[in-house]
N, C-alpha and C positions, 0 to 999 in steps of 0.2 A: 563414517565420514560426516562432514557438515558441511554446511551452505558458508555459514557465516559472510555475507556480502551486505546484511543492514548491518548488523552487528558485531562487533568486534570478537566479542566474547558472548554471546548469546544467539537461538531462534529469534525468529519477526513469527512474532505468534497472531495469528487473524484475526482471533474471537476478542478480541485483549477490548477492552469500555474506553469509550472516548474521554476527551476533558469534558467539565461540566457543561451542560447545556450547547454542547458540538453540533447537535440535528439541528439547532436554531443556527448555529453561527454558518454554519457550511450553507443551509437555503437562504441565510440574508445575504451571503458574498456569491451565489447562483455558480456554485459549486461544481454543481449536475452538470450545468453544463461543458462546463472544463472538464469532467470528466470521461464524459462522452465523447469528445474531442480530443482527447488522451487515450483511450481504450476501443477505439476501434472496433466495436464491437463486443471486445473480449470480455466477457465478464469476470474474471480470474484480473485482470488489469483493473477495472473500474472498482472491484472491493479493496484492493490491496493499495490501491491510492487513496481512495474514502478512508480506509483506515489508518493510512499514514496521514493523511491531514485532520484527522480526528484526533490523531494523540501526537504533536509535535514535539520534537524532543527537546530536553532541557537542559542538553551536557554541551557544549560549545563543540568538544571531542570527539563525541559521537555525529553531529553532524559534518565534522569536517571528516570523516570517517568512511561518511557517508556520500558526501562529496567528491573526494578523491575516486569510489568506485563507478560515481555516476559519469565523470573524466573521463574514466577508461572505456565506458560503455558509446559517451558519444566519440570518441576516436576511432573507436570497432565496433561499429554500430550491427555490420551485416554478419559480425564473430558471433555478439551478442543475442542475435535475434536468433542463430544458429541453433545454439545454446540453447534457448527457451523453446524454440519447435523441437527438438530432439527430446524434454521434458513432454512435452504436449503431447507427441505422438506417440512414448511411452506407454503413458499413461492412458491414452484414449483405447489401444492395444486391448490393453487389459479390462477396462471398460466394455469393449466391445467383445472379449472374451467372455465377461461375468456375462454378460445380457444373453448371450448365445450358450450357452453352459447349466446341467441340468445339475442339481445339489441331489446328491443321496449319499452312495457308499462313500466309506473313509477311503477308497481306491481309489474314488472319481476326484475328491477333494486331494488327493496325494499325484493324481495327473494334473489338477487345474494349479496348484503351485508347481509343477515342472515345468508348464508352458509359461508362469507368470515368469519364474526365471528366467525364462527362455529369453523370455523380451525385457527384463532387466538387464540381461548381461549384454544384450543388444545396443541397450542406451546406454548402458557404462562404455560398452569399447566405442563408442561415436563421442561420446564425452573426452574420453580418453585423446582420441586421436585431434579431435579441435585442440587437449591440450599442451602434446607434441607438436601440432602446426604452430599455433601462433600465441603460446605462452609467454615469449618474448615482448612480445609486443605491447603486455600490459603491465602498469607500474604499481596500480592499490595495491596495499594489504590484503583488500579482501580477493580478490583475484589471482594474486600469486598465491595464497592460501590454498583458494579452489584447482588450484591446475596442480599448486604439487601434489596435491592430495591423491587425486588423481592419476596420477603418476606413480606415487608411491604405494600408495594403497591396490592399485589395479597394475601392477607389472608384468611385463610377456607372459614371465613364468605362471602366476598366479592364475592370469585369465587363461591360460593355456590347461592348465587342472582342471580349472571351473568346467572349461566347456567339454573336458573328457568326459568329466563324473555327468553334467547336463546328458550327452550323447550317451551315453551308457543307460543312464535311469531311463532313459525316452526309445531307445529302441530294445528293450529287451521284452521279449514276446513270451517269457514267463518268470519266476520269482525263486528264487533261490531262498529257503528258509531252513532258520535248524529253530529247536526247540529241544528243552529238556523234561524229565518226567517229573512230575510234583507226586503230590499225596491223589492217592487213589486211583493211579497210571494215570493223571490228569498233566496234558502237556503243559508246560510253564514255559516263560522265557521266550517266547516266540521271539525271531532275531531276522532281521534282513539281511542276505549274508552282499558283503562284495563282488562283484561278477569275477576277482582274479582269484577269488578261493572256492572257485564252479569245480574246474576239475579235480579237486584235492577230498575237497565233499563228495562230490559223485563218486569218485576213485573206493573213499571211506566207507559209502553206503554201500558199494556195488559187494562190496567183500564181505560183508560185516551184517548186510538186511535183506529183506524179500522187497521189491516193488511191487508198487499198488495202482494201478492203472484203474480211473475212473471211468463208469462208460455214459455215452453221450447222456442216455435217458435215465441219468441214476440224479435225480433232485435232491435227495436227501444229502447223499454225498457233495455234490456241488456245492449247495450250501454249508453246508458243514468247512469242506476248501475256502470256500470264499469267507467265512468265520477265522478262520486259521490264519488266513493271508491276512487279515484287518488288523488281526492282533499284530501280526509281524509288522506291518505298516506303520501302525500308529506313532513309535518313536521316530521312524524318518519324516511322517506328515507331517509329524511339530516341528522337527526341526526345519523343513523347508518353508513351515507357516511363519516362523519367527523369520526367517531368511525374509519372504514374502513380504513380511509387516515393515522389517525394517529397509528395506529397497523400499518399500511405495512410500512408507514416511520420507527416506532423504529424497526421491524424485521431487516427492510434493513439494516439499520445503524449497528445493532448490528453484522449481517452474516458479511458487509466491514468492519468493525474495528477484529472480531475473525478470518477473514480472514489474516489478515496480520501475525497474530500468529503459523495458524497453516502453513503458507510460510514457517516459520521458523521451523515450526517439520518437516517438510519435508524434508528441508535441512540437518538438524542433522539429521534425518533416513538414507538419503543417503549417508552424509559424514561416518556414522558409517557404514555402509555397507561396504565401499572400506578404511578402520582404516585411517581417515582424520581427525585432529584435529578443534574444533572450538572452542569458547570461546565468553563469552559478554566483549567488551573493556570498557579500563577504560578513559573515558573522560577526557580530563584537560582542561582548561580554553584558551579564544580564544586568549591571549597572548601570548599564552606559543609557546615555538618552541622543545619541548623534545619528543620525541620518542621513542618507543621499539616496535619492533616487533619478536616474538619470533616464529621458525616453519610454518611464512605467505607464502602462495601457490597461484597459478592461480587457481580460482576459475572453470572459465569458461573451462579452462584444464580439470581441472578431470570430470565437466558435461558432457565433451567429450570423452574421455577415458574413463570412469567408473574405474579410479583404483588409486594407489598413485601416486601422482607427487614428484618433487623436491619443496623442501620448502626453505624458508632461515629466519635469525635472524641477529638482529641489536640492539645496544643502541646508540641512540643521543643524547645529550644533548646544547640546545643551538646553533642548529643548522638551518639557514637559506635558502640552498642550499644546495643539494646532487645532486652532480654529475657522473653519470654512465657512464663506459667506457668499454672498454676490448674486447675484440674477438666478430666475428662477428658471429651471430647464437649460442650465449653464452646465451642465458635467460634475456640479458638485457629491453629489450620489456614485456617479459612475468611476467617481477617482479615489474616494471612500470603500469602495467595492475592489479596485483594482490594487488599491492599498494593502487590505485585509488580504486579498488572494498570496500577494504577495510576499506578504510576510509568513502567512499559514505553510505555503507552499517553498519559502526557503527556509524556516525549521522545521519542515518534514525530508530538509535536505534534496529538494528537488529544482528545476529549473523555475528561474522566475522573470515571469514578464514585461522587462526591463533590459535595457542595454545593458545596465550597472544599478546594481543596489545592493548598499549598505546597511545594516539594521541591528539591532539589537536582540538577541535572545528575550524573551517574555515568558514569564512563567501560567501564563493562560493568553487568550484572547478570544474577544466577548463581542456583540454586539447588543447593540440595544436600538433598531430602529423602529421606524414609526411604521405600526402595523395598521391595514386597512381595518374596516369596521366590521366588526366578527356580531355576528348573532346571537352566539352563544354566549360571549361575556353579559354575564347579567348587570358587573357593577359597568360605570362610565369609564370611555378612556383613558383619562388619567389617573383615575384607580388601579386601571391595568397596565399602566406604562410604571408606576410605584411600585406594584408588584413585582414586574419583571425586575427592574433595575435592584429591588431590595433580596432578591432570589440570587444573585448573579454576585453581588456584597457579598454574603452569605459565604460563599465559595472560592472568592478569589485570593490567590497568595501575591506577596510580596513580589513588586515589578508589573504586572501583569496590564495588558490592554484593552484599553475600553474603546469601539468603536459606535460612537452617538450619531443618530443619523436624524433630526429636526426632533429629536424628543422631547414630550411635555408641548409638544407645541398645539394639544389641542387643547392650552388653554389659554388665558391673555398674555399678552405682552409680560407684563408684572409680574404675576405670578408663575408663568413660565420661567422668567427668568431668574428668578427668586430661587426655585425649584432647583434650574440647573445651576448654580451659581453653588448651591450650598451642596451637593454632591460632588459636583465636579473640583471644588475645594478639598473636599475630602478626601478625595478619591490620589488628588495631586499631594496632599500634607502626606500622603503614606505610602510615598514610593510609585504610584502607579500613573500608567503616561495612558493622554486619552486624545484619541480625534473627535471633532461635535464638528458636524454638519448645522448651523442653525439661521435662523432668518432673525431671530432675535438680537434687537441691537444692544437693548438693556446689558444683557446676557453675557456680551462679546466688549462692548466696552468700559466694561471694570475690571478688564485684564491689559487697558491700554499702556498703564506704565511698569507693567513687570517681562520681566528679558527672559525669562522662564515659557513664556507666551509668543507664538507663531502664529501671523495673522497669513492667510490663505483666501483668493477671492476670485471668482468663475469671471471670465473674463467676459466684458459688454462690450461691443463696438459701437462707435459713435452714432452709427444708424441702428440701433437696439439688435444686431445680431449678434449671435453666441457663435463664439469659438471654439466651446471646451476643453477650453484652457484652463488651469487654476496656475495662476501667479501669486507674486507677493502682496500682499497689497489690504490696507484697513475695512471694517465694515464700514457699507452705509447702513443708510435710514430707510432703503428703499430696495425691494425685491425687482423694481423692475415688471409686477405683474403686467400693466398698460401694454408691455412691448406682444404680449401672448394675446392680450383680446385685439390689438391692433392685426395681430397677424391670422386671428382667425376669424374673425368677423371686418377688417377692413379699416 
């Protein structure tokens, strides 16, 4: 049986490497803590989403794939969550069995896979029966997949064998073997026989052999039995190891793939908690450069607050670069952040922060912002801001996202702008769409007469407060610093 609920035709495999330089992109858009906020705890949830937004997918197909099953998961949310404890408890079972459980004979190992069975076919028929209640009620692919399977694979009659043979190997209080003679009356062939050919054997021997009754304090003999019996064992031990291996791989697989679903109830429970809008976005093809974002928030904001934020809304069309500008301590960073979340987290097919947003597939996304003053870099900031950006070139394909967050700006006016002017050209001549957070005006207005260019600007009130809002709107000449030392020194 298989999971198949990321994927259509494949495992969501865990260890799998992220896109290039992902530990940086995920702690400049504060990741962790959307994560944390998502996963409750669960650490089974918190890596299965790190990992889904570490490698966001690049097939239009597979996210809507992926989409449809997240649908059905917030419709049956409490089916869902079912589901996933019944993997959990599984597995914890048998966990808590290893940890209690003494390894030696091939016996011990040949009873410790009867009880793992024991508790797999426990969480198949609970599997089972969620998928006779309410199989109806969900429309993916991936979902009607898991339930017929289930169904089919696990039917009255079948589990009804299973759990004969389970009850049979588990209460029988001694071993039925035959064996044949080899070279040197050496026994060969040791065999475990079936409990229904007990009296036909016995019947066979009684006629045909002497019995041999072992007595308590005979060691040598015992041992010797318990040699005999191992060998008879060992083909049913494999067989019920491979049994063993393959139930806890489908368990697992199944708990990390419903895992990543119920990240997503959790989410929506807690955005509905603090009245936070979310929404499944709507994909558009990796050419495309259109945009809408309607009511998008910092994510990581309100896993910190616990309450509403400032939101904002947008339509783009055809547009290659947006440019942020305006007052300093305006929301400009936090709507760049909420941006990046955004889109990371609707091509990893998950819910996004937003009433409505529409976006485009990208075949990476990067950030490049302005890192505080490290110790260790021996050369100067700007050497290290050239580096990163020229590391990050290196690696990116056709389409892909650049999010700039005031880069280069720890050097002047001019040269800063020089700097980003002549990347950010390039970056745009080859396909690839980029946001810049910058204060630099140079920078921002030599893209005033191309229609390719979206001016974006942190909203001031007329008494210098911030609304953190970004609207439409051109650069100034002026950050607005005054309004920050007015308000903290008077």
């Amino acid at each position: 049986m298989k999971a198949y609920l990321m994927f259509k035709d494949k495992n969501f495999v865990l260890d799998d490497n992220g896109m290039y330089n992902s530990i940086v992109t995920l702690d400049d858009l504060e990741i962790e803590s959307v994560l944390k906020y998502a996963s409750d705890s669960d650490e089974l949830i918190h890596n299965v989403l790190k990992k889904s937004l570490a490698n966001p997918l690049l097939d239009l197909e597979e996210i809507k794939y992926r989409q449809e099953v997240l649908k059905d998961s917030l419709d049956n949310p409490e089916i869902v969550r079912d589901l996933y404890q019944i993997c959990v408890d599984t597995l914890n079972k048998i966990k808590k069995y290893w940890f209690g459980s003494g390894s030696g004979s091939l016996s011990n190992t040949y009873v410790s896979a009867l009880d793992h069975l024991s508790y797999f076919i426990e969480g198949l028929k609970s599997l089972r029966e969620i998928a006779d209640k309410h199989s109806n009620k969900f429309k993916s692919i991936g979902f009607i997949n898991l339930f017929k399977d289930l169904k089919e694979e696990l039917s009255n009659e079948y589990l009804a064998k299973v759990d004969a043979l389970v009850k049979e190997l588990n209460n029988r209080d001694d071993y039925l073997i035959s064996a044949t003679l080899g070279a040197h009356l050496n026994g060969i062939n040791y065999t475990l026989r079936h409990v229904e050919n007990e009296k036909k054997y016995k019947s066979s021997l009684f006629n045909r052999a002497p019995i041999y009754k072992v007595k308590e304090d005979d060691s040598v003999a015992k041992k010797d039995l318990e040699n005999r019996k191992n060998l008879a064992l060992v083909h049913a031990a494999n067989a019920l190891a491979i049994a063993d291996n393959h139930l806890d791989g489908y368990f697992n697989m199944l708990m990390s793939e419903l895992a990543f679903y119920v990240g997503n109830l959790n989410l929506a429970y807690e955005l509905n908690l603090v009245h936070m809008p979310y929404s499944i976005p709507n994909v558009l093809e990796i050419n495309s450069y259109d945009r809408e974002w309607i009511e998008l928030y910092d994510l990581a904001l309100v896993s910190k607050k616990k309450r509403e934020v400032t939101s904002n809304s947008n339509i783009a069309q055809d547009i290659h670069l947006h440019i942020i500008t305006g007052a300093n301590s305006g929301g400009k960073t936090t709507f760049l952040r909420s941006f990046g979340q955004a889109t990371l987290m609707g091509q990893a097919g998950m819910l996004v922060p937003a009433k409505e947003f529409k976006f485009p597939i990208r075949s990476g996304i990067y950030t490049h912002f302005k890192k505080e003053e490290d110790k260790k870099i021996k050369s100067g900031k700007l050497d290290e801001e050239l580096k990163r950006i020229s590391e990050i070139i290196d690696h990116i394909d056709k389409y892909s996202l650049i999010l700039f967050n005031e880069s280069f700006s720890s050097t002047n006016e001019r040269e800063g702008s020089e700097i980003n002017n002549q990347i950010v050209d390039a970056l745009i001549s080859h396909s690839h769409e980029g946001f810049s957070v910058s204060h630099l005006y140079t920078f921002a207005s030599k893209y005033f007469e191309d229609k390719n260019v979206e001016f974006l600007v942190a909203e001031r009130k007329d008494d210098g407060t911030r609304s953190y809002r970004i609207l439409k709107g051109l650069p100034e000449k002026t950050a607005y610093g005054l309004d920050l030392y007015n308000k903290v020194f008077g």
